[in-house]
N, C-alpha and C positions, 0 to 999 in steps of 0.2 A: 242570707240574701242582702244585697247592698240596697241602701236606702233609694228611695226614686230619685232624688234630690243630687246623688254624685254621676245618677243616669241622665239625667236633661241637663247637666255642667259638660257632660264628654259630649254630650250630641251638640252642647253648643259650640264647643270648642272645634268640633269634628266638623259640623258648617260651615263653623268662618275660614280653616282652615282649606277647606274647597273651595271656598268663594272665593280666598286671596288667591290660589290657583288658577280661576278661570280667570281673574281680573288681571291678573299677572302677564300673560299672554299678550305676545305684541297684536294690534288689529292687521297687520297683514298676512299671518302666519297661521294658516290653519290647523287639523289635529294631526297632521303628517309632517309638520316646519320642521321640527326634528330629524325625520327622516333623510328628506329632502335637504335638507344643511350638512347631513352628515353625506350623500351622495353626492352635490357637490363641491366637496372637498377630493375627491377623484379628480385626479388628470385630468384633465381636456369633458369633462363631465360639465362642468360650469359654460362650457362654451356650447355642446349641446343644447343645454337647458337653452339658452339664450336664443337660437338659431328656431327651436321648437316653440317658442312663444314667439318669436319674429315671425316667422312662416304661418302661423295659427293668426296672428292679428293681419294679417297680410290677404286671409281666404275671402268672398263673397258668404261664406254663408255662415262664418264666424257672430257675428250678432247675432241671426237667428237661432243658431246651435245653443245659444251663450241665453237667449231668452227664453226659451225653450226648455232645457234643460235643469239652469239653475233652480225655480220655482218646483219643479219635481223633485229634485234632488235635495232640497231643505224639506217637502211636505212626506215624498215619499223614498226614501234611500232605499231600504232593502229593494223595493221593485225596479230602482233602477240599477243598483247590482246585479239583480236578477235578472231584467233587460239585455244586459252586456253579457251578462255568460253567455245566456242564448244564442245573440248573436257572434259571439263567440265561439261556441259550439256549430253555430249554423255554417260559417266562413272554415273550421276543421273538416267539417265533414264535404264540404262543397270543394275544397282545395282549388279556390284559382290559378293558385302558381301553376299550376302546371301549363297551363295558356302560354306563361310567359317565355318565350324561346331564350337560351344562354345569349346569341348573338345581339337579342334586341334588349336583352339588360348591360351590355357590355357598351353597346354602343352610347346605350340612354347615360349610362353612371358617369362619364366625365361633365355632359350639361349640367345632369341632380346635384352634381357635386357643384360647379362653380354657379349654380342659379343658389344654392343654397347658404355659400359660402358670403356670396353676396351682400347679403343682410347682415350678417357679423360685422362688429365692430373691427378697427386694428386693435385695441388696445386688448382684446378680449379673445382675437385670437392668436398672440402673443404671449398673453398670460398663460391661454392652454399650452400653447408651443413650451415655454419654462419649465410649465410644472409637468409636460411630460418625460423633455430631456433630465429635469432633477430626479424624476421618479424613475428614468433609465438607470442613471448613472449611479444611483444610491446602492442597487445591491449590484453591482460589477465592483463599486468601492469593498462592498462587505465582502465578495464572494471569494479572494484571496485568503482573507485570517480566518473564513468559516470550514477552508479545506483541511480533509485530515492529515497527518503526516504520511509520508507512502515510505513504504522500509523493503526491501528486497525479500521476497518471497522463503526463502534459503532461512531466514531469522527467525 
């Protein structure tokens, strides 16, 4: 059995080494920044993102939601996970689309679109525009030297 003495040297070492961890962390990035960084680096994703917190700071009841919520969600998380599947669950099983007629989403989606589009910057939605023509054109470049050779059947 190892002495107690090289046990309280790794657990101290094993502390600080969490703590430079959590310390490490930028203060705007929470335990998803990760995530989220690596999603928008997608295409036209970054421009998303941007459009959905534009439209979210834009709502009347965005404070409220935002004061409401936050405090629950630091004291109690699981029940608000739990919260959202329910209601989640409950909007499944209730399925409102089906209310929604094809004609009155066809008509509404060119407003959705340029009420939405609206809030976007130029330069933001130009960046998405590049990086989805570089993301087109990158496998049409590959897709020539990835073909196999074709030989007459007879051979």
């Amino acid at each position: 059995m190892k002495p107690p003495s090289t046990a309280l040297a790794r657990l101290a070492v094993s502390r600080e080494i969490l703590g430079n961890s959590l310390r490490a962390r930028p203060a705007g990035e929470g335990s998803g920044g990760g995530y989220f960084s690596g999603l928008k680096s997608l295409p036209g994703a970054a421009l998303l993102f941007e459009l959905s917190k534009t439209w979210w700071r834009q709502q009347p009841l965005a404070a409220a939601v935002n004061a409401s919520l936050l405090p629950l969600a630091r004291r109690h998380p699981i029940a608000l996970v739990c919260g959202a599947a329910l209601l989640g669950g409950l909007l499944v099983w209730a399925r409102p689309w089906r209310l929604v007629k094809p004609a009155l989403l066809a008509g509404l989606a060119q407003q959705l679109l340029s009420k939405a589009l609206s809030g976007a910057s130029l330069e933001s939605c130009l960046a998405a525009f590049g990086a989805m023509t570089q993301a087109s054109a990158a496998p049409a470049q590959a897709a020539p030297a990835a073909a196999p050779e074709r030989r007459p059947h007879n051979q």
